[in-house]
N, C-alpha and C positions, 0 to 999 in steps of 0.2 A: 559902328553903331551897335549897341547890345541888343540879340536877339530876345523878342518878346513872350517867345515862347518859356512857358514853364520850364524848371529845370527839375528833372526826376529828383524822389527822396533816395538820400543813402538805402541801400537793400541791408540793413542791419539784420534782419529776421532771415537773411541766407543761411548765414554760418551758423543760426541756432535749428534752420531745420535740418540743413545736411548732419549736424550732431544729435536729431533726432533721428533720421531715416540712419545712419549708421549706427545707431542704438538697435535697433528693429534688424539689420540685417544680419544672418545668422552667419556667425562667427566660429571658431574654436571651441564656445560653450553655446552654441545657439543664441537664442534671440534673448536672453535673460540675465548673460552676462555671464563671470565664473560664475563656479558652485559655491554655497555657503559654504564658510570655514568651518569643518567638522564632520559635514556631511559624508565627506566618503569613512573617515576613521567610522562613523557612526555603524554605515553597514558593513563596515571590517569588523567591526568588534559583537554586532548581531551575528554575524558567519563565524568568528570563532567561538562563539559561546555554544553556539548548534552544534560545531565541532566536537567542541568538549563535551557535549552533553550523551553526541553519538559514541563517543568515543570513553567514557563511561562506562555507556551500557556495551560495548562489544569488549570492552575491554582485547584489544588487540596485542600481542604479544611476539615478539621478532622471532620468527618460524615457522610461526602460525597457518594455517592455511583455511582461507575464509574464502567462502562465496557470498557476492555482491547480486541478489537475484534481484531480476526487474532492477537493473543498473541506471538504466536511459544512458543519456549520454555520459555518465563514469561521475558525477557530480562527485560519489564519496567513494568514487573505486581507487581513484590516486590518492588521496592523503591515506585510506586504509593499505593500499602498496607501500608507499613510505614506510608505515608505521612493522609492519611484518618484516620489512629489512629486505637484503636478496636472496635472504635464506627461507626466505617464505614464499607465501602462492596467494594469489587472487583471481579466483576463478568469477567474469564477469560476464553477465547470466540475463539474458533477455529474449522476450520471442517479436522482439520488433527488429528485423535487419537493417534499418535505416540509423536507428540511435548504435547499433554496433559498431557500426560503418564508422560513425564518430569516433566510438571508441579507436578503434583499430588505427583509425587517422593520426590520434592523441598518441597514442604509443610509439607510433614513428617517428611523430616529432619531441616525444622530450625521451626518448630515447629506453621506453621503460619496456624489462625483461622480466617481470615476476607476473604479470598479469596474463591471463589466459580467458580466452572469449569461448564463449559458448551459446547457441542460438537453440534457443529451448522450445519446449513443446506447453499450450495451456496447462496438462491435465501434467507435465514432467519438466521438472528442469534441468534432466540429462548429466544430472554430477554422477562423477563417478562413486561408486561404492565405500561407504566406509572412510575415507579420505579426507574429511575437514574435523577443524575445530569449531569455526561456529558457522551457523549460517545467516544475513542480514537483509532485513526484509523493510524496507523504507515506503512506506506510502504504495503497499502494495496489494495485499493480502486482502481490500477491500475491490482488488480489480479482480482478484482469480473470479471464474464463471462458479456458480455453487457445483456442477456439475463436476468440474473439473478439481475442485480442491481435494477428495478423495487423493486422487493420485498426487497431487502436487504435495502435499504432505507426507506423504507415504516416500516419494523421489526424497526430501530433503532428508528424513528420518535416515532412509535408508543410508545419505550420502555420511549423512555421519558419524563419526568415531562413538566407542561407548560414552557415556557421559558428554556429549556435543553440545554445542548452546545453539539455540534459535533465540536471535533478538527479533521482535515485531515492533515497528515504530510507525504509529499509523493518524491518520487525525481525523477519521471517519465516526471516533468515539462509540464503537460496537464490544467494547473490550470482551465482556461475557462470552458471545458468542464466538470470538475468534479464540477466547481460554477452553470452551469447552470440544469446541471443532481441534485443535489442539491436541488435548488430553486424550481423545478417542483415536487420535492418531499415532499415539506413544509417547507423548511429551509430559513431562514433570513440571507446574511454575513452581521457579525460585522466585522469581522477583516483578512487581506489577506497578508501575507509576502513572494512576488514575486521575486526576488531568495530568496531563505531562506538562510542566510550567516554563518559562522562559523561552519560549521555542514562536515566531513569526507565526500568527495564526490564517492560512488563508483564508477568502471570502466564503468559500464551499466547504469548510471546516466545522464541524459539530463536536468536536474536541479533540486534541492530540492527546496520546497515549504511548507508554510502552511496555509491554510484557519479555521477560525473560524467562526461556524455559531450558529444561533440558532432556536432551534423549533417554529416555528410562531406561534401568538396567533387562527390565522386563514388561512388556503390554501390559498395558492393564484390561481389564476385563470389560466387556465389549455393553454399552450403556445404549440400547434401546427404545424405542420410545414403546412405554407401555401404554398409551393411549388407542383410543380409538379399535377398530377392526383388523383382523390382520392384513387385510388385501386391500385398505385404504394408501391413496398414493404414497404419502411421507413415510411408512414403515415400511415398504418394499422398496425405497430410494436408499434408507438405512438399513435394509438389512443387508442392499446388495453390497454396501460400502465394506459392511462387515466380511462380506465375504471375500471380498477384496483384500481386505487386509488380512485376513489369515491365511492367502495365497490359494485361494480357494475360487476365486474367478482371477483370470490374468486381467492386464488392466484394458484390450482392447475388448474383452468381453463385460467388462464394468461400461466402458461407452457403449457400446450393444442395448445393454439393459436401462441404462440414464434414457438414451434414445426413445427406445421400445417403451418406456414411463410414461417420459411428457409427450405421447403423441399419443398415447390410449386416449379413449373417449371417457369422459368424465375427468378429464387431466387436474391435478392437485391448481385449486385456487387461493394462493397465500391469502388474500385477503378476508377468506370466511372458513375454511377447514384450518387452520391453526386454532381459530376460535374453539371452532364444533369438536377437536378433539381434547381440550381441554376443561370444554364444559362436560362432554361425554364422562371424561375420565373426573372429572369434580362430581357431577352426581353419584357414578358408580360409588364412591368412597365415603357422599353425605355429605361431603362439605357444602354442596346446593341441592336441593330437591331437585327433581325431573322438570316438574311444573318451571320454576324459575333458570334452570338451566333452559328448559325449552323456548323462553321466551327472550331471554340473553339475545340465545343463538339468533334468535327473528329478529329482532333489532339489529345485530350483526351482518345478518343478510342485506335487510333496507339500506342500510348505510351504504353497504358494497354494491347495490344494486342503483343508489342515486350518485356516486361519484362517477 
């Protein structure tokens, strides 16, 4: 007798969802399947273009001997080893010991002898004397403390040969101010690439840049600010600097006096004395009366006083 009961439908919608849920579950390429075709060449060929582009500006040469300061984890301290040969030097230059660490790992394992680690000071980055050809400064020269760049320029200058290259490759887009902090340090520009083009822009980027300088054969003459008072904060931060660099404070007595600045009472406030001494120094000269400079300034102030 045939049973009455219904007889279940075929489960055809099985084998399409288990070929859904195995779609979904993360695999070799995760949940999305491979990668598009081209995608990885694509950011092989973005990385060697940055390559070439760094490599350019350092222009590297096999014997060479370059510091990689503020390295991080060595991102361009190995292709620039390669590039120097083993007849060269790469001295790799950070004051973070955790990204050194990295480094020093990397070198054991792919086996490299030309590179030398160095764990630096903010205000020094402890090269030695006289002993490179250039020095390479990638996304950095916007982290030095203001305080500190005195001396960190004066270390690089020092470390190198007459005629030495400083590349700066930065994407902070301050280029002036890092050319004239620079200059006041001993450096020559040869060469300035104002937006720097072709280069991954990141999100916190206000343009990428690069300047090329070189170690002057002789100082140049010490650029003061003529503005304002003499005992006003920013001319005793620059004069000490000045002193500084004609070996006339050592450099633990320049932190003495950085210190001993910004703790005085009435401490330098970028946001309205940059103002006050260029309006100061615009009246003194007529290019604005007193009256209209005076009242610049007061606006100047409101402003800094409602942020």
């Amino acid at each position: 007798m045939p049973d009455p009961r219904p007889r279940p439908r075929p489960r055809r919608l099985l084998p399409l969802l288990a070929c859904l849920l195995g779609a979904l579950t993360p695999g070799p390429f995760g949940p999305t399947g491979p990668p598009l075709a081209g995608a990885e060449e694509g950011a092989e060929d973005l990385e060697d273009a940055e390559r070439r582009s760094i490599f350019a500006l350092i222009e590297p040469r096999q014997g060479e001997v370059i510091a990689d300061v503020g390295c991080g984890t060595g991102r361009w301290t190995f292709p620039l080893a390669r590039a120097v040969g083993a007849s060269g030097r790469i001295y790799a230059v950070d004051i973070d010991p955790r990204k050194i660490d990295v480094v020093r790992q990397r070198m054991a394992v792919e086996a490299v002898r030309n590179v030398e680690i160095i764990h630096s000071l903010p205000d020094d980055p402890m090269l030695p004397e006289a002993s490179l050809e250039a020095v390479f400064l990638n996304n950095v020269i916007d982290y030095v403390e203001r305080r500190a760049l005195a001396g960190f320029l004066e270390g690089i200058r020092l470390a190198l040969k007459p005629g030495g290259r400083l590349l700066i490759r930065d994407p902070h887009g301050n280029p002036d101010r890092v050319i004239a902090e620079c200059y006041r340090a001993g450096f020559t520009l040869i060469e300035a690439q104002i937006p720097l083009t072709g280069v991954p822009q990141p999100a916190f980027s206000s343009g990428w840049y690069a300047v090329k300088l070189r170690r002057g054969e002789s100082r140049q003459p010490a650029i003061l600010p003529r503005l304002g008072k003499p005992e006003r904060h920013r001319f005793r931060l620059h004069l000490a600097e000045e002193l500084f660099r004609e070996g006339l404070l050592t450099r633990e007595e320049l932190r003495a006096r950085w210190e001993a600045i910004q703790n005085a009472p009435g401490a330098f406030d970028p946001r309205v004395d940059e103002a006050r001494d260029l309006l100061e120094a615009a009246a003194a000269v007529g290019v604005l009366d007193e009256a209209d400079a005076g009242a610049r300034l007061a606006r100047r102030v409101a402003e800094a006083g409602a942020k």
